[in-house]
C-alpha positions, 0 to 999 in steps of 0.5 A: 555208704558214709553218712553226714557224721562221718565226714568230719573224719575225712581230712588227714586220712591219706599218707602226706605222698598224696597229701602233698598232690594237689593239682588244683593248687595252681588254680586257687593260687591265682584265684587268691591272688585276683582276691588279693587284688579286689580287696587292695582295690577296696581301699586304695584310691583307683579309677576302676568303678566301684561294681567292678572292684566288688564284682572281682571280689565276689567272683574270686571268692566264687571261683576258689569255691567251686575249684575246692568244692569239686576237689572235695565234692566233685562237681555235682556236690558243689553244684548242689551246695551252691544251688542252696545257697542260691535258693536260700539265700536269695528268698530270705532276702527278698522275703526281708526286703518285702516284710523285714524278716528274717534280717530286717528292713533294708534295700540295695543301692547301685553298688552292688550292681544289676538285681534279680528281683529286688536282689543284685545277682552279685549278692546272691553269688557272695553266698556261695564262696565265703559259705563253702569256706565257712563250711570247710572250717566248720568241718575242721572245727568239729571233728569227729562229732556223729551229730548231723547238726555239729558242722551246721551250727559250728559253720554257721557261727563262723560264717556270721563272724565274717558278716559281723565283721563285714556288715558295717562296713558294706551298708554304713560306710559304703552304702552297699545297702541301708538299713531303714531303721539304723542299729546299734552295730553301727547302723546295722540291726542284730536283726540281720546276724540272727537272720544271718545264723537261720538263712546259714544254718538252712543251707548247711543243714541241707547240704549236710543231708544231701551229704548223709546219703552220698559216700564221701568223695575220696579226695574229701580225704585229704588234708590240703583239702583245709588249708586253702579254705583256712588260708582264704578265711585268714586273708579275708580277716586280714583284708579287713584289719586292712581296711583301718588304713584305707583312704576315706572321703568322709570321717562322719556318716549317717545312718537313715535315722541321722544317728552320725558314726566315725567311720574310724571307729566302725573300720576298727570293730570290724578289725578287732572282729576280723582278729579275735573272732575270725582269727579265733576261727582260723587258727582254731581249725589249723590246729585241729587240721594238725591233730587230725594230720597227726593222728594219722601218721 
């Protein structure tokens, strides 16, 4: 039996005849391309209504999940690991909505579609894709440490990056949500990225000991397992960087507490983020993907 401290030594450990064969490439091409779609769709004028643009943005990320996830973890790994997501993040959520911990005080509009209890279903399911490729990067990242915490904590910082990135835009820009008291990150409380670490943190810490008493698959093995998730992360950065361009209807918006922000400005923080800190990830987990394909050559 493998434990949660050696899955990190899983990538790189085939020859590059099997490295080369991955069947589910076919699958995670089209997915990335329905992602491509939804993100392009964000920011350009269209009549499709704004739900649908966010619901084919969640769902691709799901599904590109759940394809690599069974890859890498069979169907019944990503399963669980999406059911923790599911648990975790929709009771820390609700829990924040009703008391303003662990995120803070907020609550959702019509954007984000249709809620189970006083969460929308879409956002529930967000957690899921970005949180396994989060995950993947993490794995990358921290190597061949034995800690069962490495790939927890690493993941987690990488996966509120994306948040980082993504939060302002989302509540203050397109009032996916409101924050009731505002904040400084552009109407968004730190609050949220602290709430945002801990919920992460849970589901990958749970995940990693479900991992610990399972032996690792023989497809998690595989170097080409990394790119994609790498290849995903990247072009969610890239989308952002992206959003600088996009056509808005207002210059000026309002927090709850009246404090005005240019949303030039929040759509380039969120650019600037998306490059250093997200690209920062990215890059950082290929060439660790490199040294551990090389090591094995």
């Amino acid at each position: 039996m493998q434990n949660a401290a050696s899955y990190p030594r899983s990538f790189g450990n085939q020859s590059p005849a099997v490295a080369h064969c991955f069947p589910t490439a076919p699958a995670l091409a089209l997915i990335l391309a329905a992602y491509i779609a939804a993100r392009v769709l964000e920011i350009v004028p269209s009549p499709i209504p704004r739900t649908a643009i966010v619901a084919l943005d969640v769902l691709s990320a799901l599904a590109f999940a759940l394809v690599l996830g069974t890859r890498t973890h069979r169907l019944r790994g990503i399963l669980v690991f999406a059911g923790f997501c599911i648990l975790i993040g929709n009771t820390t959520e609700n829990l924040s909505i009703s008391t303003g911990f662990p995120f803070g005080h907020y609550f959702f509009l019509e954007l984000m579609g249709p809620k189970l209890f006083q969460v929308p279903i879409l956002l529930g399911l967000a957690y899921i894709g970005m949180a396994y490729v989060s995950w993947v990067l993490g794995t990358l990242i921290a190597g061949r440490s034995r800690s069962l915490l490495a790939i927890p904590l690493t993941a987690s910082f990488i996966m509120v990056a994306w948040d980082v990135a993504q939060d302002p835009v989302w509540s203050t820009v397109l009032h996916g949500w409101v924050w009731r008291d505002g904040g400084h990150w552009f109407g968004v409380p730190f609050s949220n990225y602290l709430g945002w670490y801990l919920t992460v943190f849970l589901i990958y810490l749970c995940f990693a000991l479900y991992l610990r008493r399972r032996p690792a698959p023989p497809n998690a093995s595989n170097p080409a397992i990394g790119r994609p998730a790498i290849s995903f992360y990247a072009l969610c950065a890239a989308a952002n960087v992206c959003q600088v361009f996009g056509h808005r209807t207002q210059t000026v918006v309002q927090d709850p507490t009246g404090h005005a922000w240019v949303v030039a400005d929040i759509t380039a923080a969120s650019a600037l983020v998306s490059i250093f800190v997200m690209g920062g990830f990215a890059v950082l987990a290929l060439v660790r993907l490199g040294r551990q394909s090389a090591t094995t050559d």
